[in-house]
LUMSEZA-299002 format. One record per residue: residue in one letter; chain; x, y, z of N, C-alpha, C in turn; residue number from 1. Coordinates in nm, 2 decimals. Layout:
N
+------+-------+--------+--------+--------+--------+--------+--------+--------+--------+--------+-----+
| rest | kette |   n_c1 |   n_c2 |   n_c3 |  ca_c1 |  ca_c2 |  ca_c3 |   c_c1 |   c_c2 |   c_c3 |  nr |
+------+-------+--------+--------+--------+--------+--------+--------+--------+--------+--------+-----+
|    A |     A |      X |      Y |      Z |      X |      Y |      Z |      X |      Y |      Z | NUM |
...
+------+-------+--------+--------+--------+--------+--------+--------+--------+--------+--------+-----+
This chain:
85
+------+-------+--------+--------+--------+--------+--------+--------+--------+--------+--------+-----+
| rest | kette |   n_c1 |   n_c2 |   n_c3 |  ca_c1 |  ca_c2 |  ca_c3 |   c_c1 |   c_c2 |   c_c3 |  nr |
+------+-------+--------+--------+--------+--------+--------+--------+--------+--------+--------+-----+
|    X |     A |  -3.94 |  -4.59 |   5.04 |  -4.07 |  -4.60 |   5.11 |  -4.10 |  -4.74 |   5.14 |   1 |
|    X |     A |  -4.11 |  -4.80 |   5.26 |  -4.16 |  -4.94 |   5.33 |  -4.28 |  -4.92 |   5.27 |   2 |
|    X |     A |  -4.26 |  -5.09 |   5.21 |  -4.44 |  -5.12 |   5.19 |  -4.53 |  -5.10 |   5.28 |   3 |
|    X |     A |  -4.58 |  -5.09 |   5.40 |  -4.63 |  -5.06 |   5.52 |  -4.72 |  -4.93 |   5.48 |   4 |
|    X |     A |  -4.66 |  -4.83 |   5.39 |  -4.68 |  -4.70 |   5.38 |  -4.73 |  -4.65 |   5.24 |   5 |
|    X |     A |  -4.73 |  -4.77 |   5.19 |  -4.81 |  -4.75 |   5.05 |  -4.96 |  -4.81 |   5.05 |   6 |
|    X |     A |  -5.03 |  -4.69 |   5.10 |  -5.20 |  -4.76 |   5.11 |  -5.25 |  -4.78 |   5.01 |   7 |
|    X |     A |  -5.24 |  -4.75 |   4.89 |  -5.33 |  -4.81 |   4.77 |  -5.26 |  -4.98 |   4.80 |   8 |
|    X |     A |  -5.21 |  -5.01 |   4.83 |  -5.20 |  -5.16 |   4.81 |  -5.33 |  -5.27 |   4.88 |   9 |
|    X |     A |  -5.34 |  -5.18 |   4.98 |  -5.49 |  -5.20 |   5.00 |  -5.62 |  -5.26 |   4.88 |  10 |
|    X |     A |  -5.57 |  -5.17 |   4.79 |  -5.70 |  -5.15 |   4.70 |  -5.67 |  -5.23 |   4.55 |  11 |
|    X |     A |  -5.56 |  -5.29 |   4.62 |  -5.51 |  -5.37 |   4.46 |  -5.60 |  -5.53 |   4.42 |  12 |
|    X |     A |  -5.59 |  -5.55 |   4.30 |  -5.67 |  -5.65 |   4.27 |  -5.58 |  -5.77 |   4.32 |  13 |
|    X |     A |  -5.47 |  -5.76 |   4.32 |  -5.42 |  -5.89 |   4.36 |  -5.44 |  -5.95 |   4.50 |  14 |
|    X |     A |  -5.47 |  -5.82 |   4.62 |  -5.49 |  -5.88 |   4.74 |  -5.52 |  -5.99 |   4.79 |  15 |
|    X |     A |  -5.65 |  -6.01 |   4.69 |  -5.71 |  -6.15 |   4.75 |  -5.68 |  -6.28 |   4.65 |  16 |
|    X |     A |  -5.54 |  -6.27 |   4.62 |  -5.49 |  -6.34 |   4.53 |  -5.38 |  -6.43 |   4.57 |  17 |
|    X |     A |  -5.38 |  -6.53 |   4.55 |  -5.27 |  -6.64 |   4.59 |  -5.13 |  -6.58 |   4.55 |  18 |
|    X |     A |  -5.02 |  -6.51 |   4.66 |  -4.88 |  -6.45 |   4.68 |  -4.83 |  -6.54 |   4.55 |  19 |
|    X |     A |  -4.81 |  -6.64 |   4.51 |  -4.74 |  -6.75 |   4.45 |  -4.75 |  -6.69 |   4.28 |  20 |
|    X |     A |  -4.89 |  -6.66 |   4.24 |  -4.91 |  -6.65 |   4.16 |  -4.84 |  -6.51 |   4.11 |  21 |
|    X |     A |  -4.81 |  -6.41 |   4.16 |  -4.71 |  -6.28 |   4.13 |  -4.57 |  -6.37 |   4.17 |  22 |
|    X |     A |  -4.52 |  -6.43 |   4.29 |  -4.40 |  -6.44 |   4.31 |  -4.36 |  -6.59 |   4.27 |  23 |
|    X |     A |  -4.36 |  -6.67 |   4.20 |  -4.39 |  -6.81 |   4.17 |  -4.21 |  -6.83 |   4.17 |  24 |
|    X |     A |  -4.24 |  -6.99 |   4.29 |  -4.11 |  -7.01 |   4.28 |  -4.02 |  -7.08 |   4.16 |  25 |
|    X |     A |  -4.09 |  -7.13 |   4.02 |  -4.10 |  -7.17 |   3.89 |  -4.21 |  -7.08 |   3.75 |  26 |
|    X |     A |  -4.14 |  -6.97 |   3.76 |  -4.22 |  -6.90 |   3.68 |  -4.25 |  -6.97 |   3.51 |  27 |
|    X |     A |  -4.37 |  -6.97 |   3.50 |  -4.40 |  -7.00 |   3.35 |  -4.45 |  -6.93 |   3.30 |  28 |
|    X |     A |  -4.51 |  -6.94 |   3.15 |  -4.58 |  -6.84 |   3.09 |  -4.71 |  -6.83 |   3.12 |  29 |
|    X |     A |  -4.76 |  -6.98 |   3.16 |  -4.90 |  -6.95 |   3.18 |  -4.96 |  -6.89 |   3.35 |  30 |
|    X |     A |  -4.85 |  -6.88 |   3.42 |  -4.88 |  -6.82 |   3.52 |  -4.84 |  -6.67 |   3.50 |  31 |
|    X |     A |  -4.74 |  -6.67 |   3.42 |  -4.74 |  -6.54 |   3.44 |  -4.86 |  -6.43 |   3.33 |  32 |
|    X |     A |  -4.91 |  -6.52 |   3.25 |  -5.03 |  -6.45 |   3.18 |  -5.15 |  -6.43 |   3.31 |  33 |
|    X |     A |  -5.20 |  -6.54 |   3.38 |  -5.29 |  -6.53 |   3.47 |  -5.24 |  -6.39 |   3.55 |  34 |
|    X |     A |  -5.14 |  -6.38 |   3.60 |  -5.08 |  -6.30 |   3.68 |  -5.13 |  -6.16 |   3.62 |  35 |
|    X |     A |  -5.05 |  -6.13 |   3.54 |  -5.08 |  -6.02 |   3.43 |  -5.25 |  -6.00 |   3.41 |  36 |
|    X |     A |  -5.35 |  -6.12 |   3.38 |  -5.46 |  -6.08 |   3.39 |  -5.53 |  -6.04 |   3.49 |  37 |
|    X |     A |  -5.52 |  -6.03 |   3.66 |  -5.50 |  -5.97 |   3.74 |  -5.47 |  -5.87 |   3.73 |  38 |
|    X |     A |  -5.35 |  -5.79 |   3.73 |  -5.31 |  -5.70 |   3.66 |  -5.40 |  -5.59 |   3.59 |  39 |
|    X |     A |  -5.43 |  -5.63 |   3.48 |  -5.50 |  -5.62 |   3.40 |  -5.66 |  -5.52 |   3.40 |  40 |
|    X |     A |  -5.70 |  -5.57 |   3.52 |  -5.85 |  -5.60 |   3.60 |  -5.80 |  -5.44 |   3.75 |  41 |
|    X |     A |  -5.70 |  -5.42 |   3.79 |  -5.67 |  -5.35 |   3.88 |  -5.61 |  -5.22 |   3.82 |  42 |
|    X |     A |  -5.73 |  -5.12 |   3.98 |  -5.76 |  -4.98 |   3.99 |  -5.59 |  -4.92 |   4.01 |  43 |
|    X |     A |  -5.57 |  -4.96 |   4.05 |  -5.38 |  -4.90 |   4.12 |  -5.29 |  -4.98 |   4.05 |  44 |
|    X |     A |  -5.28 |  -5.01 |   3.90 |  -5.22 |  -5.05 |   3.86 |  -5.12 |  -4.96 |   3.82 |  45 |
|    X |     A |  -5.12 |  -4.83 |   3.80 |  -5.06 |  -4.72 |   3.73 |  -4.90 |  -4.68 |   3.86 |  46 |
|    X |     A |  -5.01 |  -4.68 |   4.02 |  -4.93 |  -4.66 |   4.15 |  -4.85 |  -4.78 |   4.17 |  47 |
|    X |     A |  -4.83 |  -4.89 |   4.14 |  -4.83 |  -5.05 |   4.15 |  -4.67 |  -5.04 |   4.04 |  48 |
|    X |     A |  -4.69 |  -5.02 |   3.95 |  -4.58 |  -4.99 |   3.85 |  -4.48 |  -4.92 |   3.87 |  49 |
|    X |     A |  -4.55 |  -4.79 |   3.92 |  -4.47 |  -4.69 |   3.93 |  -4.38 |  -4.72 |   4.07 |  50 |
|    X |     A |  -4.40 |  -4.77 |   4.17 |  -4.34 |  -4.78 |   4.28 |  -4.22 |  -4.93 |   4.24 |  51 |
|    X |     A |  -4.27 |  -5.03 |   4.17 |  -4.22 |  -5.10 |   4.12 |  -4.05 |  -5.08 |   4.04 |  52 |
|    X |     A |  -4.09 |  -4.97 |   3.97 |  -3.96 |  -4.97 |   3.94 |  -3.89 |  -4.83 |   4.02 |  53 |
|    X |     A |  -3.98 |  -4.73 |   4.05 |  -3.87 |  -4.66 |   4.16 |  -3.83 |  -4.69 |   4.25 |  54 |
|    X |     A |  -3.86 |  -4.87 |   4.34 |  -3.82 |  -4.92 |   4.46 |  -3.69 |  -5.02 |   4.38 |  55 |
|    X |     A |  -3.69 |  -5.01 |   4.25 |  -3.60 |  -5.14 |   4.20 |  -3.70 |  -5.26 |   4.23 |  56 |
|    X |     A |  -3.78 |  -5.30 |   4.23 |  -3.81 |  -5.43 |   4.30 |  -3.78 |  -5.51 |   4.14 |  57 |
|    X |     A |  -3.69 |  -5.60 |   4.21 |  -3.64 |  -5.72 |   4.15 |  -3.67 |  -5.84 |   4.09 |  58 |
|    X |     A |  -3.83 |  -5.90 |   4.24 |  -3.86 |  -6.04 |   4.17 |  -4.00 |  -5.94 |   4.17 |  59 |
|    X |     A |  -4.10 |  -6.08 |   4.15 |  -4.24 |  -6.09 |   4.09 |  -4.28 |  -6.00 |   3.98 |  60 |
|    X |     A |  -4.40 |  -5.97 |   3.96 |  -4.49 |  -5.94 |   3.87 |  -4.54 |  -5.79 |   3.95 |  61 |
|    X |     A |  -4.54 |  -5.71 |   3.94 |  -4.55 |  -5.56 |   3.98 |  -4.62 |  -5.52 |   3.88 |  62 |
|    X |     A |  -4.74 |  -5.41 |   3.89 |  -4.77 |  -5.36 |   3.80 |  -4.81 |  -5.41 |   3.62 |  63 |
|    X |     A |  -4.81 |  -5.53 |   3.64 |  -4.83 |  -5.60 |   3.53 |  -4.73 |  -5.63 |   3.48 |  64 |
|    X |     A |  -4.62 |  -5.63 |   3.50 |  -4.46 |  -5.65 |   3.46 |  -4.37 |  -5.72 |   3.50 |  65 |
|    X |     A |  -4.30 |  -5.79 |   3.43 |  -4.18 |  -5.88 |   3.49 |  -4.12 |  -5.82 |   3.55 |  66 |
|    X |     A |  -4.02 |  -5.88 |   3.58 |  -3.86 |  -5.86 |   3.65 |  -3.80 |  -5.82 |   3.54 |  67 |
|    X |     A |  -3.81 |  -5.85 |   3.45 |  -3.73 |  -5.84 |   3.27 |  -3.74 |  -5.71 |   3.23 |  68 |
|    X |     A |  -3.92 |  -5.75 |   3.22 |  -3.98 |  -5.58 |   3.16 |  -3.99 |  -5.45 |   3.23 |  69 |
|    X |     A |  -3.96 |  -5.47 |   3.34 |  -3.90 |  -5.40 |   3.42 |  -3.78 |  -5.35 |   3.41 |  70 |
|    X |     A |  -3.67 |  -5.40 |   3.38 |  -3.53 |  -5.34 |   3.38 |  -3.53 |  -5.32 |   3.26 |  71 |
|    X |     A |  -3.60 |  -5.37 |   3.14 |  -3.60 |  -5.28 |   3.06 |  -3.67 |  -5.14 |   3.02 |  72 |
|    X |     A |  -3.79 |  -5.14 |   3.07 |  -3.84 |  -5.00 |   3.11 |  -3.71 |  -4.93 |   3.15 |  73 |
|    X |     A |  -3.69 |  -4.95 |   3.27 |  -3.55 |  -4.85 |   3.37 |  -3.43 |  -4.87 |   3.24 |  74 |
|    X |     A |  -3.41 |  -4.93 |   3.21 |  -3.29 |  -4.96 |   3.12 |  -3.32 |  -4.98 |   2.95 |  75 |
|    X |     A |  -3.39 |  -4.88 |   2.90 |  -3.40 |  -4.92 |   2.76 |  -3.27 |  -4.94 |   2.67 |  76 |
|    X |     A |  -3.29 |  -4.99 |   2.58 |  -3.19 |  -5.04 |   2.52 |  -3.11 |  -4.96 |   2.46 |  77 |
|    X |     A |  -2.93 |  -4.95 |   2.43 |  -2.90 |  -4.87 |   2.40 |  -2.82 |  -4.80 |   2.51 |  78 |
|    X |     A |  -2.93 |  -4.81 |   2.65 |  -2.85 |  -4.69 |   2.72 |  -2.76 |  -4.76 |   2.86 |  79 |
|    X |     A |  -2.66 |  -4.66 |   2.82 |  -2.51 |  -4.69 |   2.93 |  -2.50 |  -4.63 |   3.04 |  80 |
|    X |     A |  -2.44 |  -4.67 |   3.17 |  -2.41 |  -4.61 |   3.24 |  -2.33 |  -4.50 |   3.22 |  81 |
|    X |     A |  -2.34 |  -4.41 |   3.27 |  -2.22 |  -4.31 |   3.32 |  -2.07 |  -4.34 |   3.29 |  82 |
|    X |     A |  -1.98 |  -4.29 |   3.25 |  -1.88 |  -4.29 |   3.25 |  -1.84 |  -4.23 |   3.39 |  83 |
|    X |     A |  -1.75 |  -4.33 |   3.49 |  -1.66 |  -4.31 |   3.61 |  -1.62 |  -4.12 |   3.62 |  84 |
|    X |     A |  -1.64 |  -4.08 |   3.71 |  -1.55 |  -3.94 |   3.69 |  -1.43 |  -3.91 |   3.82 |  85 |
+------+-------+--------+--------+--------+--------+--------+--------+--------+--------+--------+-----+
């Protein structure tokens, strides 16, 4: 699904929020807490997450979540791909 077509983004808290602050070209902790508290504060955070990791999205702060905590959600620990068939 193209972002274009996801209308709750409309209604997200971060809209009126400096891009840098979710996609920071030097991620730290204390931006990424600010980030997160954003997050935090927003109605579509639940839609926000959830498209986050069914689109794969790779960099920034989605849904309150890293790039990290993200593939570990999708990827909890423990679990393997498929064996080749």
């Amino acid at each position: 699904m193209p972002l274009g077509e996801i209308t709750w983004l409309r209604r997200g808290a971060c809209r009126s929020s400096d891009p840098e602050l979710f996609f920071p070209l030097a991620p730290s902790a204390v931006q990424e807490a600010r980030a997160k508290a954003v997050c935090a504060t927003c109605q579509v955070l639940t839609e926000c997450r959830a498209y986050a990791l069914t689109a794969g999205e790779a960099e920034g702060i989605w849904g309150g979540l890293t790039p990290q905590e993200r593939r570990r959600t999708r990827f909890p620990a423990g679990w393997r791909s498929p064996a080749p068939t």
